[in-house]
N, CA, C and O of each residue as an XYZ file, in Angstrom:
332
protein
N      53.137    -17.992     72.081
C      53.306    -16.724     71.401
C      54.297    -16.888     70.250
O      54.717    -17.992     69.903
N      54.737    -15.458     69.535
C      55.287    -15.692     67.960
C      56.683    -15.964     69.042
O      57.039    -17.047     68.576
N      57.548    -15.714     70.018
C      58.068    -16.021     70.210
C      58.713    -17.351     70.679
O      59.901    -17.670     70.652
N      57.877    -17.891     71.017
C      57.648    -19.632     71.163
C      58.161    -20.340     70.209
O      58.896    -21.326     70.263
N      57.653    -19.677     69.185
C      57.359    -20.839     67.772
C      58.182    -20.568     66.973
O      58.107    -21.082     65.857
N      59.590    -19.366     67.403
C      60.405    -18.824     66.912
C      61.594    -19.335     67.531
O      62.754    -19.377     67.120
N      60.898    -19.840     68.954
C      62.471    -20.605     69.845
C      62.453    -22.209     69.019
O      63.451    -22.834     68.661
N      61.302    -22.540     68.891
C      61.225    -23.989     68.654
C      61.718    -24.209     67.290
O      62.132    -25.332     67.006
N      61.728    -22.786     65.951
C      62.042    -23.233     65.119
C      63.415    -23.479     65.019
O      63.771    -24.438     64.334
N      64.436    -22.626     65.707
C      65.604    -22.090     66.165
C      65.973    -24.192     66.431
O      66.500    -25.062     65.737
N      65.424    -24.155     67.595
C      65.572    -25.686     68.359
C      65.755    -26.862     67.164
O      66.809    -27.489     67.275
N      64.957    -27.225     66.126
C      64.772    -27.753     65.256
C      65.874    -27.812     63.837
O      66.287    -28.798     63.227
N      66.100    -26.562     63.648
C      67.152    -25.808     63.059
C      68.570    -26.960     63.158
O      69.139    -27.754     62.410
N      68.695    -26.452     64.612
C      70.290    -26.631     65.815
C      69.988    -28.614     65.823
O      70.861    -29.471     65.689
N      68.894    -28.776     65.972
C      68.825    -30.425     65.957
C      69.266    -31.043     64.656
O      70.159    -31.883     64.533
N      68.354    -30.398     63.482
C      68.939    -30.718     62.123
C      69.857    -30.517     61.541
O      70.065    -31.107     60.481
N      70.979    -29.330     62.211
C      72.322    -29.755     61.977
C      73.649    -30.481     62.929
O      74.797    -30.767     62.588
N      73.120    -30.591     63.905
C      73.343    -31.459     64.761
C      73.770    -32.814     64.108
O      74.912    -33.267     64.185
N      72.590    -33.489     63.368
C      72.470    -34.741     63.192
C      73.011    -34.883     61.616
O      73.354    -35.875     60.973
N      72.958    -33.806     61.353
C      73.516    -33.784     59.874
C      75.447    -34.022     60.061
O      76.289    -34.782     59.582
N      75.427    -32.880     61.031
C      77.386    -33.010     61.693
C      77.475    -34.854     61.830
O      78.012    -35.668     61.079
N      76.680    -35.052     63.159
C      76.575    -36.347     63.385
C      76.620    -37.507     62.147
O      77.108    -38.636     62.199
N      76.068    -36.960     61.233
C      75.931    -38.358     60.233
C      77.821    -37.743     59.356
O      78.642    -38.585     58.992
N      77.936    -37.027     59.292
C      78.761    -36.742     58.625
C      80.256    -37.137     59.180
O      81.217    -37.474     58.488
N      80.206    -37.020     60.478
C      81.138    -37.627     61.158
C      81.342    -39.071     60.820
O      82.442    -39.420     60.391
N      80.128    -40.166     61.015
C      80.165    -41.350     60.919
C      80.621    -41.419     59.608
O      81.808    -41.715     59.745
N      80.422    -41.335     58.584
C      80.748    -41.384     57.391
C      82.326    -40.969     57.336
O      83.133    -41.717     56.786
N      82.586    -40.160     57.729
C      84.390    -39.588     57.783
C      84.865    -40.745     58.299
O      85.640    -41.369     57.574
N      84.530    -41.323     59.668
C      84.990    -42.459     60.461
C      85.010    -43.836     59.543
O      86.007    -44.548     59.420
N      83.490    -44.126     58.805
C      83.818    -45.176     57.769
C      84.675    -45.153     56.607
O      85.380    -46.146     56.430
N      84.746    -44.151     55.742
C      85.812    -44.043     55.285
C      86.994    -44.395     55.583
O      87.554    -45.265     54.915
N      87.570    -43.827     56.580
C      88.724    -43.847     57.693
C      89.296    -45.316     57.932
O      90.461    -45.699     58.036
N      87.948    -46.091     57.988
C      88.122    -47.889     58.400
C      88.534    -48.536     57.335
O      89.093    -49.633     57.343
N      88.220    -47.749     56.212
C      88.515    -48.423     54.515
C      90.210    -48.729     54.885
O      90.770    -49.825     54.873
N      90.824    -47.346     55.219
C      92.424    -47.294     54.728
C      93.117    -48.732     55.199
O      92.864    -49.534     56.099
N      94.140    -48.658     54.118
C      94.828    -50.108     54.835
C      95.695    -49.705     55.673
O      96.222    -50.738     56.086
N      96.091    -48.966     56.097
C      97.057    -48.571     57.101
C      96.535    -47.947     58.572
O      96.158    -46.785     58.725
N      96.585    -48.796     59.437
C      96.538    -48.215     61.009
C      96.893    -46.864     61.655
O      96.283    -46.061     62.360
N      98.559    -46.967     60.948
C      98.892    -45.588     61.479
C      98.250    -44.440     60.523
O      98.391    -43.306     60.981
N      97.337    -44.555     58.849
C      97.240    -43.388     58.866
C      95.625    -43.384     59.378
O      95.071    -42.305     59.590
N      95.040    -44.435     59.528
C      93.644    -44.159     60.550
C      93.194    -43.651     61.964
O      92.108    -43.434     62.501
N      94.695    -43.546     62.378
C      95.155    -42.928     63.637
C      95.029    -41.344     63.062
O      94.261    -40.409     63.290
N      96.248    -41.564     62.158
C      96.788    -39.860     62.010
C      95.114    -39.289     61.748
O      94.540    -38.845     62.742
N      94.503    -39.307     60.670
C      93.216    -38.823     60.243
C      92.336    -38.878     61.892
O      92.151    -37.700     62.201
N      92.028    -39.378     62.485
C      91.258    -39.279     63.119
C      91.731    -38.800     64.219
O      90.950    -38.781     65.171
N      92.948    -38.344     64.400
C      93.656    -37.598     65.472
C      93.108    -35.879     64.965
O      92.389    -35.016     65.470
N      93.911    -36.014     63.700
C      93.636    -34.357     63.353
C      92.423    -34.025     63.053
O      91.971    -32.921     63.357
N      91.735    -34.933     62.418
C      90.275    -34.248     61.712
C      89.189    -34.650     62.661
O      88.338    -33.771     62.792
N      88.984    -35.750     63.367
C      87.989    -36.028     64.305
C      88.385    -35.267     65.686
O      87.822    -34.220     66.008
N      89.435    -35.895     66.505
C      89.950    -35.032     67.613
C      90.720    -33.493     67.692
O      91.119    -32.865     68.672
N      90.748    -33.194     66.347
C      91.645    -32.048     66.621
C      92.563    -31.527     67.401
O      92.602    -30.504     68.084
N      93.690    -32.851     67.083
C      94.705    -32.456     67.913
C      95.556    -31.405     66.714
O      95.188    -31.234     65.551
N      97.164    -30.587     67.588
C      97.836    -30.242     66.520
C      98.741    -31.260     65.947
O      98.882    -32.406     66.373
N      99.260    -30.793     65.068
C     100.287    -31.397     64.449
C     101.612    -31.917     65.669
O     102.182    -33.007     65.617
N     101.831    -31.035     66.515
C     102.938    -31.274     67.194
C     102.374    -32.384     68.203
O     103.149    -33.245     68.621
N     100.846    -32.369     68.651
C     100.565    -33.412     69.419
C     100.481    -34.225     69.079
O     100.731    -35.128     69.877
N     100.056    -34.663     67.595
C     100.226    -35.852     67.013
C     101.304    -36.806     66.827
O     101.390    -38.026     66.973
N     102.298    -35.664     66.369
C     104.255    -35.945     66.968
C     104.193    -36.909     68.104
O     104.358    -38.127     68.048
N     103.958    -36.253     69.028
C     104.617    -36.802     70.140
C     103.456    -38.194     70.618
O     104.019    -39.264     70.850
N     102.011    -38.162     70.745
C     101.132    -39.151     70.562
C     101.957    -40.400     69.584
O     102.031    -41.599     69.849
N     102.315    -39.944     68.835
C     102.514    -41.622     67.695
C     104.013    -41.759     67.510
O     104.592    -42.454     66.675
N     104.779    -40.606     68.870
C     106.168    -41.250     68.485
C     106.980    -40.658     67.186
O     108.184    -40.897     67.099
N     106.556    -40.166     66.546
C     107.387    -40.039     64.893
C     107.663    -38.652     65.341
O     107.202    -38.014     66.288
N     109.086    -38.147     63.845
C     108.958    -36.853     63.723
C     107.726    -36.179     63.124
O     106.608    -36.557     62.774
N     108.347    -35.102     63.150
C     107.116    -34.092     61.764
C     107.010    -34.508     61.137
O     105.906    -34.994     60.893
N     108.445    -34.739     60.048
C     108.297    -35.287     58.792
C     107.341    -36.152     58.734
O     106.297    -36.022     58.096
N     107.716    -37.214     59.507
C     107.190    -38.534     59.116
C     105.372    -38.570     59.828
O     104.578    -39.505     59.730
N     105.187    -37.439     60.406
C     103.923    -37.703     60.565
C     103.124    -36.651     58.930
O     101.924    -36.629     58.657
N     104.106    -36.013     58.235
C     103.673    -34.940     57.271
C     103.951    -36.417     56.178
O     103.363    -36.245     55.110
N     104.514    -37.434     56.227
C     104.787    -38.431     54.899
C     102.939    -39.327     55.069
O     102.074    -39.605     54.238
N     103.088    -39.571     57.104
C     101.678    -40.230     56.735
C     100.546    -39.489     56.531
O      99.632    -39.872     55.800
N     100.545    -38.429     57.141
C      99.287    -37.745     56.397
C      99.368    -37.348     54.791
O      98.382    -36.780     54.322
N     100.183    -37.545     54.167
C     100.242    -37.353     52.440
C      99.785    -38.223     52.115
O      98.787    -38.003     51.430
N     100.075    -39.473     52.301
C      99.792    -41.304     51.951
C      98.508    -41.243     52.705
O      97.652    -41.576     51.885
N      98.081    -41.054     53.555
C      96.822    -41.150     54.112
C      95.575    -40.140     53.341
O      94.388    -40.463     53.395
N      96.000    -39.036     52.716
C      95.068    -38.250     51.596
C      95.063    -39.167     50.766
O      93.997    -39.686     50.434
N      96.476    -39.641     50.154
C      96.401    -39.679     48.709
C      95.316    -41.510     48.913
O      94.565    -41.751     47.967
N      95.339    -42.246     49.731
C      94.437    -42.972     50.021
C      93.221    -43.086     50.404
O      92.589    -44.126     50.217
N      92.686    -41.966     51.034
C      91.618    -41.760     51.179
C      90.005    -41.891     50.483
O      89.571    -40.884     49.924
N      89.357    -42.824     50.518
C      88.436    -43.321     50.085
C      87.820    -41.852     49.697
O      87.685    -41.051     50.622
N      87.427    -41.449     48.331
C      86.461    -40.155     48.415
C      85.371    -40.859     47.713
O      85.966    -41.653     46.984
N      83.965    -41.023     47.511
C      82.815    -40.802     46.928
C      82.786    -40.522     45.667
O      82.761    -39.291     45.649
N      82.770    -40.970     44.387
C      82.308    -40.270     43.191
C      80.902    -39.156     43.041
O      80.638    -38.638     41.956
């Protein structure tokens, strides 16, 4: 029925952005592998992949604020972007 073919388009929809998130992730993550720095491939993929907060990130990597607010600056301003 029209409702069928209205769930399946729905289904199709939710798959194709699914895989679109999915590819988009991988790509954030390769980027991420570019940086020369460990700790800010940590920091980035703490906040933007895992979504931790800021304060968990603190205490996860040991540093203050500051110094987790110095590597995430150096970790933007490095950040591989795409032309």
């Amino acid at each position: 029925a029209a409702s069928d073919v209205y769930k399946r388009q729905i289904q199709r929809d939710v798959a194709e952005k699914v895989a679109y998130l999915i590819s988009l992730r991988d790509e954030i993550n390769m980027r991420i592998d570019m940086l020369d720095s460990h700790e800010e491939q940590i920091l980035l993929r703490y906040r933007y992949l895992d979504g931790f907060s800021w304060d968990e990130i603190e205490h996860m990597m040991c540093v203050s604020k500051s110094t987790v607010h110095r590597i995430h600056g150096s970790a933007l301003q490095n950040f591989p972007v795409p032309d």
